[in-house]
C-alpha positions as CSV (number, residue, x, y, z in Angstrom):
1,X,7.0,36.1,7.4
2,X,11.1,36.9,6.5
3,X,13.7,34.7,7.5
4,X,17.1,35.0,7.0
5,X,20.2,32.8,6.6
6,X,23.8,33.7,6.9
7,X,26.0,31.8,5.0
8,X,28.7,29.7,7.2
9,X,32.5,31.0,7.1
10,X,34.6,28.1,4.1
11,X,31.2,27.5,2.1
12,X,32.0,27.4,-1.7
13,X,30.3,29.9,-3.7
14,X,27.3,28.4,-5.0
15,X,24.2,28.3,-6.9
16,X,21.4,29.6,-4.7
17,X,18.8,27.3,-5.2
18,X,21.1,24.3,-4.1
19,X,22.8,26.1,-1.4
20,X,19.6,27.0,0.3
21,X,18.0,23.6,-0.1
22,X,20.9,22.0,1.0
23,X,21.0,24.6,4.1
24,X,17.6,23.9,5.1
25,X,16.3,20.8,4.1
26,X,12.9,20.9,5.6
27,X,12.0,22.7,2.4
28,X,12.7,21.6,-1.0
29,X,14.8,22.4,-3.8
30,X,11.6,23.1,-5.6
31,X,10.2,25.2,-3.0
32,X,13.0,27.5,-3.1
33,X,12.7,27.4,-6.6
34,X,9.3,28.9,-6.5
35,X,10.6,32.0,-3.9
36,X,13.1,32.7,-6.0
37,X,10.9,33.0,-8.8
38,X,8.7,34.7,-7.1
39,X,11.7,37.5,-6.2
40,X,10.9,36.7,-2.7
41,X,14.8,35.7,-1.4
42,X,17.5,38.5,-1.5
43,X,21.2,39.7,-0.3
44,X,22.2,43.0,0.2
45,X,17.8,44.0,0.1
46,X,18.0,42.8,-4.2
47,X,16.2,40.0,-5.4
48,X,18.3,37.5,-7.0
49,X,17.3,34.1,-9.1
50,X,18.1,30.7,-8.4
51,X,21.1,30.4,-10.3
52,X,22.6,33.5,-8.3
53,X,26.2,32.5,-6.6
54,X,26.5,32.4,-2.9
55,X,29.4,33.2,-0.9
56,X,30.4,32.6,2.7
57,X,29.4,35.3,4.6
58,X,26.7,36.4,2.4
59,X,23.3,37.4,4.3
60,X,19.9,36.1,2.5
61,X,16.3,37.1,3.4
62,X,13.5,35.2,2.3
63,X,10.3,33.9,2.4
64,X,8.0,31.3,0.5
65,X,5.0,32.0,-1.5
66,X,1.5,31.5,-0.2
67,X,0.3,28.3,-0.7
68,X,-1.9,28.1,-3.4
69,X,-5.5,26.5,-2.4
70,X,-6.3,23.0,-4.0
71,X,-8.9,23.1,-6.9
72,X,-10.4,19.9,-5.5
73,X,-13.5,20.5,-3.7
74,X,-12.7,18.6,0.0
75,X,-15.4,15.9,0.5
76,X,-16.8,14.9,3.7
77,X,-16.2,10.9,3.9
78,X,-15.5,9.3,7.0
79,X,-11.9,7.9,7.3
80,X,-10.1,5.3,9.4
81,X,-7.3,6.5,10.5
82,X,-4.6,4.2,12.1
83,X,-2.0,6.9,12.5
84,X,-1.9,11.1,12.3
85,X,0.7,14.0,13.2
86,X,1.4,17.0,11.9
87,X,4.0,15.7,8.9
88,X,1.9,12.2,8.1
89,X,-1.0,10.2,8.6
90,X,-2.0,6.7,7.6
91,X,-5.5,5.2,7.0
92,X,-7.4,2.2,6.1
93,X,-8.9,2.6,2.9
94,X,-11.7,0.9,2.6
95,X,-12.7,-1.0,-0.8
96,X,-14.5,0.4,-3.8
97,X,-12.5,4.0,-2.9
98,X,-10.3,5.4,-5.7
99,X,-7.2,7.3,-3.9
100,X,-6.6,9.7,-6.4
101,X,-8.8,12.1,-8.7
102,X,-8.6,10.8,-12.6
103,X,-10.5,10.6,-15.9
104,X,-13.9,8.5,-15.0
105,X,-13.9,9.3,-10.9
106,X,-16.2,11.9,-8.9
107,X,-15.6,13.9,-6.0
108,X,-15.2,10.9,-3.5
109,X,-11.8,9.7,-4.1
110,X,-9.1,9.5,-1.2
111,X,-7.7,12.7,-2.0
112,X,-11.2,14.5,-1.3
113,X,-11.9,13.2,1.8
114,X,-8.3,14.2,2.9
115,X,-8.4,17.5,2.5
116,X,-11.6,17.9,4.2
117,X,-10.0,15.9,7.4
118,X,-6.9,17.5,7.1
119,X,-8.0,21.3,6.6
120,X,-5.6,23.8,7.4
121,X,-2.8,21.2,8.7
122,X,-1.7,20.6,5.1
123,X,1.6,23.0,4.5
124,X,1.5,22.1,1.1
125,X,3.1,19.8,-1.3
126,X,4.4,21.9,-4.5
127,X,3.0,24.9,-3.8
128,X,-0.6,23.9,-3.9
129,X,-2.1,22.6,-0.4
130,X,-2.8,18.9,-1.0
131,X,-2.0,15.8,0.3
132,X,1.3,14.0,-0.7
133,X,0.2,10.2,-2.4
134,X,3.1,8.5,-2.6
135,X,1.7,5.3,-2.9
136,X,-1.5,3.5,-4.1
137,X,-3.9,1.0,-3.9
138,X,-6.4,-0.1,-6.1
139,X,-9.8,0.6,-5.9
140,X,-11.0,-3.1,-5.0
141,X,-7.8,-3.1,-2.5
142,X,-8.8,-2.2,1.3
143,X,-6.2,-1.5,3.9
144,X,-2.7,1.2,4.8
145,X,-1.8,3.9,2.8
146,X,0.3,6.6,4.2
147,X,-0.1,10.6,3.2
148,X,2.3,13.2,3.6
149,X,1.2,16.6,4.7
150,X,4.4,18.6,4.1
151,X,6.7,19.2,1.2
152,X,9.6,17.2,3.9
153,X,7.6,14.2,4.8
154,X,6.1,13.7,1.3
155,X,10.3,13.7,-0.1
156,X,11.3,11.2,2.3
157,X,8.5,8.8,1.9
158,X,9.1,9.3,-1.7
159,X,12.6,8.2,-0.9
160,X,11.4,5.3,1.1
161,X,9.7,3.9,-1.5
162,X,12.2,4.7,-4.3
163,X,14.8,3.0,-2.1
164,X,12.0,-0.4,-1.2
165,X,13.0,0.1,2.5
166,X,9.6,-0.2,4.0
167,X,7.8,-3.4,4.7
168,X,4.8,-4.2,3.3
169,X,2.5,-7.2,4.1
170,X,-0.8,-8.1,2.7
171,X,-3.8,-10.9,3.6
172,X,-5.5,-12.1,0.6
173,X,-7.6,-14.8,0.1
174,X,-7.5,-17.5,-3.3
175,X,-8.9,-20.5,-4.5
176,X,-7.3,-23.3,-4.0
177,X,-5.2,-24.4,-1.7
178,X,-1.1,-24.1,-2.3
179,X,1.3,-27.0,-1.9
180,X,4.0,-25.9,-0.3
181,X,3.9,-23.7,3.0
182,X,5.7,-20.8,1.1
183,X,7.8,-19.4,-1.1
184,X,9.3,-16.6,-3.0
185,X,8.0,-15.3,-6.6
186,X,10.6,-13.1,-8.7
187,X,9.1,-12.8,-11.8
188,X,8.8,-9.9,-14.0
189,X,5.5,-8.3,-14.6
190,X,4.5,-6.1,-18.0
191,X,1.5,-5.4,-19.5
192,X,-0.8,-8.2,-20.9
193,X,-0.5,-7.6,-24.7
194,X,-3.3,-9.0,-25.9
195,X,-5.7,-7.3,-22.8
196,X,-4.1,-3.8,-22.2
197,X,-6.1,-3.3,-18.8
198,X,-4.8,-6.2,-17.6
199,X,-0.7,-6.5,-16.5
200,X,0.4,-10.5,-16.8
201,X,4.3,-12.1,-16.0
202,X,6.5,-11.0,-18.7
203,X,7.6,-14.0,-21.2
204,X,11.2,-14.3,-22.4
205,X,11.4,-11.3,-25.2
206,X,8.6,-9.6,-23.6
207,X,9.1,-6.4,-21.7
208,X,8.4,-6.4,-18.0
209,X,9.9,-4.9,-14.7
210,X,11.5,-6.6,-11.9
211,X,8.6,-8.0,-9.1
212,X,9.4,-10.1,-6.0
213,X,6.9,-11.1,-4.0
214,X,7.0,-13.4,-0.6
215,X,4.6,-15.4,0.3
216,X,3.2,-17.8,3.1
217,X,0.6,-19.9,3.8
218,X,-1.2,-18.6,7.1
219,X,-4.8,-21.0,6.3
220,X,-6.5,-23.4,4.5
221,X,-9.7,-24.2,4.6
222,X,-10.6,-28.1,3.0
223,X,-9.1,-27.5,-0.9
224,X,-12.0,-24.3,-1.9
225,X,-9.5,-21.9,-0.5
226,X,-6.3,-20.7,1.9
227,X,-5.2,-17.3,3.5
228,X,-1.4,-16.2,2.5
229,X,0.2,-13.4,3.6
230,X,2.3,-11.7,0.9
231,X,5.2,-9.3,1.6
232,X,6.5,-7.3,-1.6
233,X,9.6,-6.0,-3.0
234,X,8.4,-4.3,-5.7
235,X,5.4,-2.0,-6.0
236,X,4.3,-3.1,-9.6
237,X,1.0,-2.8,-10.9
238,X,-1.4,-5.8,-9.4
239,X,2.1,-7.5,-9.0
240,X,0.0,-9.9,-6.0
241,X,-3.0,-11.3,-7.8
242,X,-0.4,-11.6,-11.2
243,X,2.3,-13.6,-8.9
244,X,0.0,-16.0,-7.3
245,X,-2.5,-16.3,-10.8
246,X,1.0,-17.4,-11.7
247,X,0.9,-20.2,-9.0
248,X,-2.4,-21.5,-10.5
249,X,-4.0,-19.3,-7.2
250,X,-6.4,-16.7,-8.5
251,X,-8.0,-14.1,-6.0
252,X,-10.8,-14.6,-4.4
253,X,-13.6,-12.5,-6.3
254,X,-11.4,-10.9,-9.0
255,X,-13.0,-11.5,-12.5
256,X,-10.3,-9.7,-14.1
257,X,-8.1,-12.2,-13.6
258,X,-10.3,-15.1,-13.8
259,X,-12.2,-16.1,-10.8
260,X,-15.4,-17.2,-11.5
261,X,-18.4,-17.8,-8.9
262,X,-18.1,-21.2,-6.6
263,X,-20.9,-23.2,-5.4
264,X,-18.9,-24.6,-2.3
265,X,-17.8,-21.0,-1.2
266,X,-20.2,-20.1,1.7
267,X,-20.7,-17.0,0.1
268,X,-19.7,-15.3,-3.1
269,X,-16.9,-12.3,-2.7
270,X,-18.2,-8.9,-4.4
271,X,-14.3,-7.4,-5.3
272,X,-10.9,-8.7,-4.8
273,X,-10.2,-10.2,-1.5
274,X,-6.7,-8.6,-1.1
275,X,-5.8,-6.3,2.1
276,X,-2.8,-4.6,2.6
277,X,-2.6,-5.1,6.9
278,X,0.9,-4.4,7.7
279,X,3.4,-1.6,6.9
280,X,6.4,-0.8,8.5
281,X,8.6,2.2,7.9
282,X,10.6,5.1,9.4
283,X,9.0,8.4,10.1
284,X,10.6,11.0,7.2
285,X,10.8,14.0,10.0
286,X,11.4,12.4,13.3
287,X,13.1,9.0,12.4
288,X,10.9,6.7,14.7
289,X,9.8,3.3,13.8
290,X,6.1,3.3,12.8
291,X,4.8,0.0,12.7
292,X,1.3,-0.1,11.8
293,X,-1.4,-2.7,11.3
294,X,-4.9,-2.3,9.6
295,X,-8.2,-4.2,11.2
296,X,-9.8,-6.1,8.0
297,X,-12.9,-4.9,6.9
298,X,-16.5,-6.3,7.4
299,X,-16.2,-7.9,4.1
300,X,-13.1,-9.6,4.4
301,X,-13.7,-10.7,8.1
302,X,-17.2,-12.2,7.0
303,X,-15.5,-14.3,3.9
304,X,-12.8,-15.9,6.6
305,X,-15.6,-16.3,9.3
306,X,-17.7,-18.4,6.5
307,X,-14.9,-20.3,5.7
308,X,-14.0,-21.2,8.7
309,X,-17.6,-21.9,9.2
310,X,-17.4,-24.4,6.5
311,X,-14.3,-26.0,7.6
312,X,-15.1,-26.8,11.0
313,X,-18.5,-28.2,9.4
314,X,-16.2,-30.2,7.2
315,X,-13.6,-31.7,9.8
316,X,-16.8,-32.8,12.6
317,X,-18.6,-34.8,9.8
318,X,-15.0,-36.3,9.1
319,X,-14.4,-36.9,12.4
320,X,-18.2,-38.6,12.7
321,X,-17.3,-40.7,9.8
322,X,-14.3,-41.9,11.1
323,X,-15.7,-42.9,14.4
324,X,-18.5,-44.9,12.1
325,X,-15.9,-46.8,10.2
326,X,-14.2,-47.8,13.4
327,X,-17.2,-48.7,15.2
328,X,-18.5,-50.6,12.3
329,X,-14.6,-52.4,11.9
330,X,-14.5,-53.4,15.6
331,X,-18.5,-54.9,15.0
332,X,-17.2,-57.2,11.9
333,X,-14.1,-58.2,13.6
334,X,-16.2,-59.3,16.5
335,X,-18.6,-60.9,14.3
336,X,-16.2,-63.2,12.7
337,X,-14.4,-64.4,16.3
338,X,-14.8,-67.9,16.6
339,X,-14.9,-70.2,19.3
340,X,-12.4,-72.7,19.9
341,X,-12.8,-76.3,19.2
342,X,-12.8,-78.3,22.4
């Protein structure tokens, strides 16, 4: 379908592409980069390119190429979804999922499954209809991840997250039980260079990107483990099991940083025990608050629910304990009264 756009009265000639996305940004500077490519904008009924000067006054019809059809094959995989509109959704990705297609994964990433439940709602992002990942989680990692569906809401999540305006909370489970009730962790995180699949805190000379993390201490449970609830800054690369491994508090069930099986955990995790539950940002189209919380999974409900198991286990035979001592205390001191001499 042709539009058309009249230039307002006291607008500077210039360049077309920027003039148009500026005019109408709903669609991006890329997009009209693709109609004009495409010769599918003109003045005067001739096609002009993106570096064509505009003028006040000047009349431009155009239109936007059809949007090409993924070459991912949608897969149909249940999804969680906390939040949907047309521009958006979120979901709860559950663990063991990669989001997005790579070298090594199969047809059941993130990505598949959206575009199956999404269909013919997806506008498009670049041209090709997809969903818009703006952000990731790993593949052990359940919880919120928000999805664009247009070319406008993919740019100002994008923005969102370029700019670290959202909030972001996580629940994650680790051995051991912190001292202190909580603190913050700004330490820079690189690449381990001795173990390049691994990322580690940078040392002085080493390089490494800026990473805060905020954590507190929601739980503990005897001294085998403690809930914390972490709130980042920075979007690094494992930046949550690297900060708190840098406490001396590895993740519950992740081997790649170290954890090893415990006998006096009720049961032994089978990945990471890291959930991202909270994320709060602002809607890219309509500027509402969205504040959204994910349910934890089976898996991570069934490690606390053991642990809490244990704990309540361990504070009734230390209550029993301590009515025995003072039971057996009041018997001695009883025992050794004397009676008076007459």
């Amino acid at each position: 379908m042709t539009d058309t756009y009249t230039v307002p009265p006291d607008t500077h000639r210039t360049r077309a592409d920027k003039l148009l996305a500026a005019a109408m940004p709903e669609h991006s500077r890329a997009a009209w980069q693709r109609a004009l490519a495409a010769g599918l904008v003109s003045v005067g009924g001739k096609a002009v390119d993106r570096s064509h000067p505009l003028a006040a006054g000047d009349e431009v019809c155009f239109e936007f190429p059809a949007v090409a059809a993924s070459e991912l094959r949608p897969a149909d995989i249940a999804l969680e979804v906390i939040y949907e509109d047309k521009h958006l959704l979120a979901v709860n990705k559950p663990a063991g999922m990669v989001v997005h297609p790579g070298a090594g994964t199969r047809e059941d990433t993130l990505v598949h499954a959206l575009l199956a439940h999404c269909g013919d709602s997806l506008s498009g992002i670049g041209g090709v209809q997809r969903p818009g990942i703006v952000h990731r989680l790993d593949r052990e990692t359940s919880g919120l991840i928000v999805v664009a569906k247009t070319d406008a809401a993919h740019r100002g999540l994008a923005a969102q997250f370029a700019g670290r305006t959202l909030h972001k909370e996580y629940l994650a489970l680790v051995e051991g039980v912190p001292q202190l009730l909580g603190g913050s962790i700004k330490k820079p995180i690189g690449r381990n260079p001795r173990q390049r699949h691994k990322m580690a805190v940078a040392e002085e000379g080493q390089r490494g990107r800026d990473a805060h993390t905020d954590w507190q201490l929601v739980e503990k449970f005897g001294t085998i483990a403690a809930l914390v609830r972490c709130t980042i800054h920075t979007g690094r690369t494992h930046q949550i099991r690297v900060h708190l491994k840098s406490l001396g508090h590895i993740l519950l069930g992740d081997v790649v940083y170290g954890w090893k099986p415990a006998a006096k955990l009720p049961a032994q995790p089978k990945r990471v025990m890291l959930h991202a539950e909270h994320l709060v940002f602002t809607h890219p189209v309509t500027g509402k608050k969205l504040d959204l919380r994910a349910p934890l999974p089976k898996d991570f409900a069934a490690q606390l629910a053991g642990l809490r198991k244990v704990e309540r286990a361990a504070q009734k035979a230390a209550t029993a304990a301590a009515a025995t001592a003072k039971k057996r205390k009041i018997a001695l001191a009883t025992y050794h009264v004397h009676e008076p001499r007459k």
